[in-house]
N, CA, C and O atoms as a Tinker XYZ file with bonds, in Angstrom:
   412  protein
     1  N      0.839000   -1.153000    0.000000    73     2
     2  CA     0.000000    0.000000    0.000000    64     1     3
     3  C      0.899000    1.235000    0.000000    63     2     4     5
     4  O      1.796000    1.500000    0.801000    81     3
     5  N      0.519000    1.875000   -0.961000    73     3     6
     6  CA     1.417000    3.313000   -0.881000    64     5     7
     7  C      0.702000    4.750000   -0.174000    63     6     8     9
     8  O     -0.348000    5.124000   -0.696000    81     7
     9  N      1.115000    5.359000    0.713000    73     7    10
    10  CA     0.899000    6.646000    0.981000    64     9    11
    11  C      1.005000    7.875000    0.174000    63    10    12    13
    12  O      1.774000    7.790000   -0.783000    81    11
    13  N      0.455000    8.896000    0.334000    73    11    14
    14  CA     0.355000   10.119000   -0.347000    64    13    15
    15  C      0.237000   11.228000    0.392000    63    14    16    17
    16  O     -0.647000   11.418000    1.227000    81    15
    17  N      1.181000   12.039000    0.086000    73    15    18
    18  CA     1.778000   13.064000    1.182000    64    17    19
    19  C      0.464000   14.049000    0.220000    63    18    20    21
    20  O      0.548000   14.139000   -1.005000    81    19
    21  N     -0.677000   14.713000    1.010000    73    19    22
    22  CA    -1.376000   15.798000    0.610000    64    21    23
    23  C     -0.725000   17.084000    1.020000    63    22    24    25
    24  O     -1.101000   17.476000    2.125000    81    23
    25  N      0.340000   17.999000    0.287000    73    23    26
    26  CA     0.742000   19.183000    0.484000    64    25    27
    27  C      0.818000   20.069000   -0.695000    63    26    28    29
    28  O      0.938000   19.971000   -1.917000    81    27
    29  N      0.659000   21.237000    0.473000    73    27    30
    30  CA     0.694000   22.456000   -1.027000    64    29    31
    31  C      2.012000   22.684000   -1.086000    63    30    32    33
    32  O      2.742000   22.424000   -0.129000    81    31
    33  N      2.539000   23.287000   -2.422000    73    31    34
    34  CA     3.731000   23.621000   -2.806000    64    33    35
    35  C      3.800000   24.867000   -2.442000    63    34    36    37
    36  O      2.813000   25.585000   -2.603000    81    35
    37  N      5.414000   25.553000   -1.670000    73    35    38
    38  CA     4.908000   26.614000   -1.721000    64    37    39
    39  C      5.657000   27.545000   -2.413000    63    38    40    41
    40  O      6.829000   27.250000   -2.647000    81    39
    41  N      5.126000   28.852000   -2.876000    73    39    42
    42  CA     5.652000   29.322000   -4.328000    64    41    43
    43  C      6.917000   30.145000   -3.560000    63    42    44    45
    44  O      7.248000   30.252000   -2.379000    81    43
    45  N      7.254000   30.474000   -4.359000    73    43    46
    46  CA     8.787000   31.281000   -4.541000    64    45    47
    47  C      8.591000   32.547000   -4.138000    63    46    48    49
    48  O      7.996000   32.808000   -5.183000    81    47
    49  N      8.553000   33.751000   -3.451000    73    47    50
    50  CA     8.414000   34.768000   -3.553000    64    49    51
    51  C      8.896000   35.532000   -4.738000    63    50    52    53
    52  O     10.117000   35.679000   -4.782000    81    51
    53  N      8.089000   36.130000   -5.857000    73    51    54
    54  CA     8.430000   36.306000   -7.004000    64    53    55
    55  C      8.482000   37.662000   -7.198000    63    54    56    57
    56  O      7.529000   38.384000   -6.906000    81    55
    57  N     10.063000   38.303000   -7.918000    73    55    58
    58  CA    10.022000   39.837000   -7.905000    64    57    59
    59  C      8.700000   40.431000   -8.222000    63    58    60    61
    60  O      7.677000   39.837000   -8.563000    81    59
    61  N      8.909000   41.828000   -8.038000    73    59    62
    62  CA     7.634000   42.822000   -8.652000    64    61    63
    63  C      7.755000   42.996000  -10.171000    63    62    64    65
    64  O      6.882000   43.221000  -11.010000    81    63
    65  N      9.012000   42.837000  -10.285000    73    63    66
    66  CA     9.081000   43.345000  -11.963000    64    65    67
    67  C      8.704000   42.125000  -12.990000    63    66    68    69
    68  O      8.018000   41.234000  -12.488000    81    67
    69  N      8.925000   42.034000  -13.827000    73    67    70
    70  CA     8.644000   42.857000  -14.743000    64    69    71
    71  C      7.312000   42.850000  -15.245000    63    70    72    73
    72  O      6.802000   41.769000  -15.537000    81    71
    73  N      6.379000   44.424000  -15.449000    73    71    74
    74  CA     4.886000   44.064000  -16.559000    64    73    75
    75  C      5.064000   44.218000  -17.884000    63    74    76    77
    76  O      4.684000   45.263000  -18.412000    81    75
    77  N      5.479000   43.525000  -18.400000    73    75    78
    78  CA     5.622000   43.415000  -19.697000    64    77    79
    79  C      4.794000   44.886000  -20.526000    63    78    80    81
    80  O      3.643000   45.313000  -20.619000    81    79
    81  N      5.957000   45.225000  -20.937000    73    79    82
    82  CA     5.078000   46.317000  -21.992000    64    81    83
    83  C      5.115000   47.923000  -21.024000    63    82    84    85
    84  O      4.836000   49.060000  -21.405000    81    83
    85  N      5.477000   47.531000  -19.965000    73    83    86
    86  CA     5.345000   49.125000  -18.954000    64    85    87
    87  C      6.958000   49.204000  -18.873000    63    86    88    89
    88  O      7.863000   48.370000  -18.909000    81    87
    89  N      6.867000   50.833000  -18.727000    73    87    90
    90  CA     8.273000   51.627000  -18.663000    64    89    91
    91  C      8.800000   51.885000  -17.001000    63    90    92    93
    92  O      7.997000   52.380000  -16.211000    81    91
    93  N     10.228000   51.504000  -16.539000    73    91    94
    94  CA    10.190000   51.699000  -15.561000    64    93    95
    95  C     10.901000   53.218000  -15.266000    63    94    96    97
    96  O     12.003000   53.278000  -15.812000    81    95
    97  N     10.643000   54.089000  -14.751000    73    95    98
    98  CA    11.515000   55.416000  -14.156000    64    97    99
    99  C     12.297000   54.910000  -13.916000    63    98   100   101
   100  O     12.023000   53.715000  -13.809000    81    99
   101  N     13.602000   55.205000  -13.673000    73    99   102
   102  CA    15.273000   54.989000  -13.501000    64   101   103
   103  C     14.629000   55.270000  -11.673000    63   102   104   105
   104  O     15.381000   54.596000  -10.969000    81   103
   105  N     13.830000   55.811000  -10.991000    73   103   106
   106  CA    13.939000   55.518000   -9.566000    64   105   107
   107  C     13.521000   54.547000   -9.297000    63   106   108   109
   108  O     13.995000   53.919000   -8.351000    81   107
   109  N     12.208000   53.946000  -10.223000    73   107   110
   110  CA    11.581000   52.726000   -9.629000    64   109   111
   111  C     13.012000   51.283000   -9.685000    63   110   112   113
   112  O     13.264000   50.452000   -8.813000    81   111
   113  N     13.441000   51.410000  -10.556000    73   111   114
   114  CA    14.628000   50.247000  -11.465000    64   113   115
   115  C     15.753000   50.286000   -9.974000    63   114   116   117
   116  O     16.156000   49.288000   -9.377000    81   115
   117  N     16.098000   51.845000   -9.610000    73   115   118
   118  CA    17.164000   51.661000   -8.613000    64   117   119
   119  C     16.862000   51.350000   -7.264000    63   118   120   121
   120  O     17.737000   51.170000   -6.417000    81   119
   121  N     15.204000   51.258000   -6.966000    73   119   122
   122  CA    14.290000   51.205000   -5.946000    64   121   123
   123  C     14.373000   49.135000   -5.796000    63   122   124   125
   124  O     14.523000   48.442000   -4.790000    81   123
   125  N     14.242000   48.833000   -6.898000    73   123   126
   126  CA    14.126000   47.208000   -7.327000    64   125   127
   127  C     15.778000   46.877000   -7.271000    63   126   128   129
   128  O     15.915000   46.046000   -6.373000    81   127
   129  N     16.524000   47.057000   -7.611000    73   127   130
   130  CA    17.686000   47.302000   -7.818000    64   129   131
   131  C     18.243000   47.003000   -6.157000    63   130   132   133
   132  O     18.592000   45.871000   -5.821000    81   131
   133  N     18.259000   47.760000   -5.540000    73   131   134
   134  CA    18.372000   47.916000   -4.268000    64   133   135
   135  C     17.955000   46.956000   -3.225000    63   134   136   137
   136  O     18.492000   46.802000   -2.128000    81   135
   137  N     16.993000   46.367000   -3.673000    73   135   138
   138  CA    16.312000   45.500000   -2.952000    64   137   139
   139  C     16.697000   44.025000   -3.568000    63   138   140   141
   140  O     15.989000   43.051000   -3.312000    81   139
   141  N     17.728000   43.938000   -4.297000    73   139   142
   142  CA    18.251000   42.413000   -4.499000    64   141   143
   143  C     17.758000   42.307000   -6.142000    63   142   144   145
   144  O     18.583000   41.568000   -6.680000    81   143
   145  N     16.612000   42.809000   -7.276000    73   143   146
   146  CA    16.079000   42.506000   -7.879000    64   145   147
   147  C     17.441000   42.742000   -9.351000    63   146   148   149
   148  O     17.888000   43.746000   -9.907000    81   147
   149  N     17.720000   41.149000   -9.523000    73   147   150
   150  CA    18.754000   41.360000  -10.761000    64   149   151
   151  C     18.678000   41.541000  -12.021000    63   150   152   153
   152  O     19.595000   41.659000  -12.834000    81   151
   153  N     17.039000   41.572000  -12.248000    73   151   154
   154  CA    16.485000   42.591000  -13.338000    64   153   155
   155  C     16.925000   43.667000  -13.690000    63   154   156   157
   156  O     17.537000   44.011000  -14.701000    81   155
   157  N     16.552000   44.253000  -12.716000    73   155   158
   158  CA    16.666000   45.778000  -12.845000    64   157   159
   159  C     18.230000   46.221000  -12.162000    63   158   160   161
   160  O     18.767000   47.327000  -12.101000    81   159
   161  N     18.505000   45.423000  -11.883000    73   159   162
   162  CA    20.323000   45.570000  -11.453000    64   161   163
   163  C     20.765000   46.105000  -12.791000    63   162   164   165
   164  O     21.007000   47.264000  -13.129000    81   163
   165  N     20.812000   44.887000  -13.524000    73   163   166
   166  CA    21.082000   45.109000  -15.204000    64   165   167
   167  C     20.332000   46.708000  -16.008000    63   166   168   169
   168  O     20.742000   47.477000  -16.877000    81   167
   169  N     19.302000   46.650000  -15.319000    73   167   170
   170  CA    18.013000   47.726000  -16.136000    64   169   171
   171  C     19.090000   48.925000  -15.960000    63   170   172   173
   172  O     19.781000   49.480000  -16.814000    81   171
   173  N     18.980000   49.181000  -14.281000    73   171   174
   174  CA    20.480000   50.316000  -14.045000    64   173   175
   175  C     21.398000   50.772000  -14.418000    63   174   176   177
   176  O     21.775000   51.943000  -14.454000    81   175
   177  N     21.920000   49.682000  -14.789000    73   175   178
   178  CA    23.742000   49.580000  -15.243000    64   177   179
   179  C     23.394000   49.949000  -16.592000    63   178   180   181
   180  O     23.763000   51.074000  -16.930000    81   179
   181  N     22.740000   49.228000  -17.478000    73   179   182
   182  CA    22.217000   49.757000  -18.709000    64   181   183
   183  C     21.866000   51.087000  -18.909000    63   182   184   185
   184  O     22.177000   51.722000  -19.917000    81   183
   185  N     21.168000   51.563000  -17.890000    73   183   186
   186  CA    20.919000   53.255000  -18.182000    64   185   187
   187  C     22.245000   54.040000  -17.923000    63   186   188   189
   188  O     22.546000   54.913000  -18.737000    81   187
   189  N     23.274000   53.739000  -16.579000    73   187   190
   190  CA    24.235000   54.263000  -16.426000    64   189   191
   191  C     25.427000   54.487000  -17.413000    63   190   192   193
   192  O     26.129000   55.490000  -17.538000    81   191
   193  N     25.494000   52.827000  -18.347000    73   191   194
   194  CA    26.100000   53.075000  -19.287000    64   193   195
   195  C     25.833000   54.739000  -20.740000    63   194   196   197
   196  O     26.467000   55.688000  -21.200000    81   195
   197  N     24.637000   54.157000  -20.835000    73   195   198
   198  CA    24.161000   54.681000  -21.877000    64   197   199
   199  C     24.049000   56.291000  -21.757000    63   198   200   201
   200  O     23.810000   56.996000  -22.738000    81   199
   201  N     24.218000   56.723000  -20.645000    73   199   202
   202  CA    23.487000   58.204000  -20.861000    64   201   203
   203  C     25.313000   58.528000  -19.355000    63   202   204   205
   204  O     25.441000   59.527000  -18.647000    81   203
   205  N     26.071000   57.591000  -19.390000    73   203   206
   206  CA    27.256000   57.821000  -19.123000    64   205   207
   207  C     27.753000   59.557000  -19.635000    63   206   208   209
   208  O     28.818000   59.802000  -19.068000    81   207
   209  N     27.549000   60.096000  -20.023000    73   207   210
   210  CA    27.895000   61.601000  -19.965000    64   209   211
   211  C     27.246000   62.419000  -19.631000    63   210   212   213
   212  O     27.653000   63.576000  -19.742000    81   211
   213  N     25.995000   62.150000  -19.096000    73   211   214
   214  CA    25.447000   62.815000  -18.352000    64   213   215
   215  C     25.218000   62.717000  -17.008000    63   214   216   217
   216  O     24.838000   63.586000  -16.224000    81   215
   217  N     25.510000   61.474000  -16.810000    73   215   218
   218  CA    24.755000   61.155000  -15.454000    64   217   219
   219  C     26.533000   60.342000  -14.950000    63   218   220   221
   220  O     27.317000   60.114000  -15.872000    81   219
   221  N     26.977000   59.976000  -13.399000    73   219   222
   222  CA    27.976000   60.087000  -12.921000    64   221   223
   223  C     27.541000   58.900000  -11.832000    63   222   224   225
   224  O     26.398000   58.983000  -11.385000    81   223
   225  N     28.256000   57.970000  -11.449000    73   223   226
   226  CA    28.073000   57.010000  -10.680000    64   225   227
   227  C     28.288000   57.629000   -9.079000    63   226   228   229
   228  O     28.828000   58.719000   -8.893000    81   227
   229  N     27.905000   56.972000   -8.231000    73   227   230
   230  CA    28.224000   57.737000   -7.249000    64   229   231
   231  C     29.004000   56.779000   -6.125000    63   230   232   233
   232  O     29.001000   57.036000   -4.921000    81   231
   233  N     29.502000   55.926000   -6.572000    73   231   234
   234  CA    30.542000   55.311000   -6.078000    64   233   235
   235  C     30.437000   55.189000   -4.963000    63   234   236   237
   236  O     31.332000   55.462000   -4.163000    81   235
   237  N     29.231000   54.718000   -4.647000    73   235   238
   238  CA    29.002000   53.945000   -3.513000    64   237   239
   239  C     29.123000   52.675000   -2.676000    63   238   240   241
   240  O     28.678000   52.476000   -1.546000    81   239
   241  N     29.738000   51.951000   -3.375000    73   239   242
   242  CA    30.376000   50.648000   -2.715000    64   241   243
   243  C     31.779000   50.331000   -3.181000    63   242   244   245
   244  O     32.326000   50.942000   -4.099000    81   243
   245  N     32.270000   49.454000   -2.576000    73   243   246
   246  CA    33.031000   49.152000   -2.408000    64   245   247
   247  C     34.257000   48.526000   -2.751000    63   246   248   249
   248  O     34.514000   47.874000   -1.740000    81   247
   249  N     35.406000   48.281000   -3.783000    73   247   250
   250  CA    36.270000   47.231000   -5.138000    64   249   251
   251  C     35.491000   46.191000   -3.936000    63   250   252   253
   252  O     35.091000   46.639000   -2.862000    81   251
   253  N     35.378000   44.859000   -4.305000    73   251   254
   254  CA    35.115000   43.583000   -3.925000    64   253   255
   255  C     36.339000   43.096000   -4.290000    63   254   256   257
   256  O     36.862000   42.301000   -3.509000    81   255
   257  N     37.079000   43.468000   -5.570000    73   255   258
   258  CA    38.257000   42.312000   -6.104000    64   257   259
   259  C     39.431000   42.273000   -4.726000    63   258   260   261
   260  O     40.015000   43.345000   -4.567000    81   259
   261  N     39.685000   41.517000   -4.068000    73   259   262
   262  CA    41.057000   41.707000   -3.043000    64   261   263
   263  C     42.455000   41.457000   -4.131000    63   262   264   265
   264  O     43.592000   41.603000   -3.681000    81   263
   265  N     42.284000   41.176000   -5.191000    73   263   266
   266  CA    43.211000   40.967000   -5.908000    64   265   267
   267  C     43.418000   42.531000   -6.456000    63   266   268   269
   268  O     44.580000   42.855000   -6.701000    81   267
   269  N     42.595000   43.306000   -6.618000    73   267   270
   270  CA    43.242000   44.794000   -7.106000    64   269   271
   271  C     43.679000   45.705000   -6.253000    63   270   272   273
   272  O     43.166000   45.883000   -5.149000    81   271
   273  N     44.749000   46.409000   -6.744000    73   271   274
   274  CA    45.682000   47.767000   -5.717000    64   273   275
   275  C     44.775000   48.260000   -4.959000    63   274   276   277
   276  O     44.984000   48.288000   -3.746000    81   275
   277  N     43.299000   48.869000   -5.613000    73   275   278
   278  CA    42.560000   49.491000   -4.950000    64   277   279
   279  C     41.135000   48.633000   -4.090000    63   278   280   281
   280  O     39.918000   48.787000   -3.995000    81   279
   281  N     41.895000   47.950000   -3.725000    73   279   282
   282  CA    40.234000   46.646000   -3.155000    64   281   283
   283  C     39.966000   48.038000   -2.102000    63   282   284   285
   284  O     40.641000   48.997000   -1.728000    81   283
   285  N     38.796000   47.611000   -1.912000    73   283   286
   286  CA    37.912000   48.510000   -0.356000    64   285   287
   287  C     37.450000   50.098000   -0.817000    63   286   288   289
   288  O     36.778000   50.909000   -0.180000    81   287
   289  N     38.303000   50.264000   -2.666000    73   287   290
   290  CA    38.159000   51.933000   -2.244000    64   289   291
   291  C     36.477000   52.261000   -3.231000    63   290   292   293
   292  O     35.927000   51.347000   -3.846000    81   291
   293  N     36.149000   53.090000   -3.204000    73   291   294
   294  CA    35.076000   53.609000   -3.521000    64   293   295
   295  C     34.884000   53.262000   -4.994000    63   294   296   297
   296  O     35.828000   53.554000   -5.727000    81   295
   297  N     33.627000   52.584000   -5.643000    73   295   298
   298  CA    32.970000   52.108000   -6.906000    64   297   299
   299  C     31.721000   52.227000   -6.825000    63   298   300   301
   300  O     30.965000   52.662000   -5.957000    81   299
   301  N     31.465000   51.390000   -8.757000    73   299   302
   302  CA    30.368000   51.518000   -8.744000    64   301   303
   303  C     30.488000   50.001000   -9.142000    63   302   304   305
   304  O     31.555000   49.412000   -9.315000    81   303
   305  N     29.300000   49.490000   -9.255000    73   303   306
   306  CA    29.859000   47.513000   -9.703000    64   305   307
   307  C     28.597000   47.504000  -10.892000    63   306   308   309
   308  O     27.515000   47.633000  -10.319000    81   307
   309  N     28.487000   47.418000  -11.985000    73   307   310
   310  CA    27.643000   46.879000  -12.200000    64   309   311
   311  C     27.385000   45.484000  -13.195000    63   310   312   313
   312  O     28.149000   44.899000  -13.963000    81   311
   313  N     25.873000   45.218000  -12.795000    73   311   314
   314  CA    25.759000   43.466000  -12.771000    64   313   315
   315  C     25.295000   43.203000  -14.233000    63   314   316   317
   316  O     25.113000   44.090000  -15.067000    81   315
   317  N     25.155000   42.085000  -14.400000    73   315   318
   318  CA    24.506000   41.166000  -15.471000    64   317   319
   319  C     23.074000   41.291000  -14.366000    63   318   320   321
   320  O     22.839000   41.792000  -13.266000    81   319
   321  N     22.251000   40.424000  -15.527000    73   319   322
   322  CA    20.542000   40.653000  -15.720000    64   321   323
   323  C     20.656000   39.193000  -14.377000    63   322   324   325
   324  O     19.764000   38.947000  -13.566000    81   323
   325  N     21.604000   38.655000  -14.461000    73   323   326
   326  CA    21.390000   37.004000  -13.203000    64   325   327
   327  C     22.006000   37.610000  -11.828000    63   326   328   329
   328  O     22.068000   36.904000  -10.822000    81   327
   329  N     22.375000   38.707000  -11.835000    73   327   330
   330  CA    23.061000   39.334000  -10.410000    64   329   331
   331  C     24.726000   39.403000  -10.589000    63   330   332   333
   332  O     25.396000   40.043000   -9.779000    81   331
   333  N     25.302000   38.738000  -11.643000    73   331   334
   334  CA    26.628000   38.822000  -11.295000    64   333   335
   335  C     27.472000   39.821000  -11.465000    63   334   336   337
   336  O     26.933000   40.516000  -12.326000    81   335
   337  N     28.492000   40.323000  -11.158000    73   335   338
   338  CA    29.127000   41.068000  -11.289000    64   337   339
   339  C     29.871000   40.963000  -12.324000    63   338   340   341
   340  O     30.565000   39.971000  -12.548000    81   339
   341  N     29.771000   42.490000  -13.437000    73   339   342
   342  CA    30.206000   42.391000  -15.259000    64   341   343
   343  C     31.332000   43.251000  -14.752000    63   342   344   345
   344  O     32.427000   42.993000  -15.251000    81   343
   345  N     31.303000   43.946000  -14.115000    73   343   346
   346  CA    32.282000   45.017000  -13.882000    64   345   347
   347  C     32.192000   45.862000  -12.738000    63   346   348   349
   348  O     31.164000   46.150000  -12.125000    81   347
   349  N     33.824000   46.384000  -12.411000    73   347   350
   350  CA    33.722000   46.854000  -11.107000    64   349   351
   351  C     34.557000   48.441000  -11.744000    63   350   352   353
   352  O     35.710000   48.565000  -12.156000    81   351
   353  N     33.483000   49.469000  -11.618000    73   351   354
   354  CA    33.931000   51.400000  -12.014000    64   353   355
   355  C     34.296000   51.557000  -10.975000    63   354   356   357
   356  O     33.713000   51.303000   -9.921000    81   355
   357  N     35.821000   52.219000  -11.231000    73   355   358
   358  CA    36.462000   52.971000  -10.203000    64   357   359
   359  C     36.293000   54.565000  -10.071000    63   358   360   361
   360  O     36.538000   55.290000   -9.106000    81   359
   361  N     35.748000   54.909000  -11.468000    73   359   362
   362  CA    35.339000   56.134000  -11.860000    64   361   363
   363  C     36.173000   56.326000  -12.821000    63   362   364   365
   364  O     35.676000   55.851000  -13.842000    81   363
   365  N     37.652000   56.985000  -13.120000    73   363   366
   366  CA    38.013000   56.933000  -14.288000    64   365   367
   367  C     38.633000   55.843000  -14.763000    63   366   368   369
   368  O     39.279000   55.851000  -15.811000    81   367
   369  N     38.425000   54.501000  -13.776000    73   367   370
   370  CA    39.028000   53.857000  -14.526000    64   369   371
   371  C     38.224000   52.289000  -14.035000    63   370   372   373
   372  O     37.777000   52.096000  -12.904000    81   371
   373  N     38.182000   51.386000  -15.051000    73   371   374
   374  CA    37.125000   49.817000  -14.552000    64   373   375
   375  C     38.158000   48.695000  -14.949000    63   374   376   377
   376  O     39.218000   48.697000  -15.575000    81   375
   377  N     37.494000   47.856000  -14.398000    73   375   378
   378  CA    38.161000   46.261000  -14.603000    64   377   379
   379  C     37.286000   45.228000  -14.272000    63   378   380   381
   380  O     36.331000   45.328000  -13.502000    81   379
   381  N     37.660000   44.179000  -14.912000    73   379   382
   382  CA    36.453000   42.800000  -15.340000    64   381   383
   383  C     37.010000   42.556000  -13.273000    63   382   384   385
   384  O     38.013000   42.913000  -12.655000    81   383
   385  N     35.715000   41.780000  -12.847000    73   383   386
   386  CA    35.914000   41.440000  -11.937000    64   385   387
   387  C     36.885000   40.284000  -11.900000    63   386   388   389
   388  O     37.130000   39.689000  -12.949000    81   387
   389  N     37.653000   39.799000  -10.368000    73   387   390
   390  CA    38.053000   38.547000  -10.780000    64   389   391
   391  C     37.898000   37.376000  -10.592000    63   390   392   393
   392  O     37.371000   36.939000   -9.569000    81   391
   393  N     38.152000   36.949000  -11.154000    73   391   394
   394  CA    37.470000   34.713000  -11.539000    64   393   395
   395  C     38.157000   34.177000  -10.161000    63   394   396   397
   396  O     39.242000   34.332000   -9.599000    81   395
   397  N     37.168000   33.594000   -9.960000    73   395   398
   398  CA    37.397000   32.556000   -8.788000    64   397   399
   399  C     38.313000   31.626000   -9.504000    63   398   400   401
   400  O     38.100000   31.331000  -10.680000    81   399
   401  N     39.837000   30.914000   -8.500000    73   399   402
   402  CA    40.604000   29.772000   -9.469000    64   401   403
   403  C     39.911000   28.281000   -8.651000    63   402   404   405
   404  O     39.609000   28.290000   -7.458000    81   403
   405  N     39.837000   27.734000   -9.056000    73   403   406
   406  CA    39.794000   26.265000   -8.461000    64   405   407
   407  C     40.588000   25.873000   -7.756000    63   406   408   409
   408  O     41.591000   26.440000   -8.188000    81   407
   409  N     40.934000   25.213000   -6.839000    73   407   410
   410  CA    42.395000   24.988000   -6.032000    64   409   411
   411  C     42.290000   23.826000   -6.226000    63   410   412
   412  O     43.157000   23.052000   -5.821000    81   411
């Protein structure tokens, strides 16, 4: 005789973004952004790139790389659309983050 476990599944807590077809304000994106959402991590970095002469990072965190001269000093990081880190702005100057080695 086999048993049968009666349970509900329970769902994922699922970002706010995205509604397909709606525009987000660059506050709502850094609002989502902020809050872990690697959507709009990307959405960010994408606007920062793009309009890069007008607008100025504000170098609010931190190099992460311990492998660069300047680890700890003031950046901007920004991610890929999955959360990872594409690059770490020093302001005038960036570098690919660095690769974990295998030991």
């Amino acid at each position: 005789m086999s048993t049968t476990k009666n349970t509900t599944p329970v769902a994922a807590k699922a970002p706010v973004h995205p509604q397909r077809g709606r525009r987000y304000a660059i506050e709502e994106l850094v609002s989502l952004a902020e809050a872990g959402d690697a959507w709009a991590m990307a959405k960010v970095d994408e606007w920062e790139q793009h309009f890069a002469n007008e607008y100025a990072g504000d170098l609010s965190e931190a190099c992460p790389d311990q492998g660069c001269e300047h680890f700890g000093e003031a950046v901007n990081i920004l991610h890929g659309e999955d959360g990872s880190v594409l690059e770490v702005d020093h302001g005038a100057w960036a570098h690919y983050p660095a690769l974990a080695k295998a030991s």
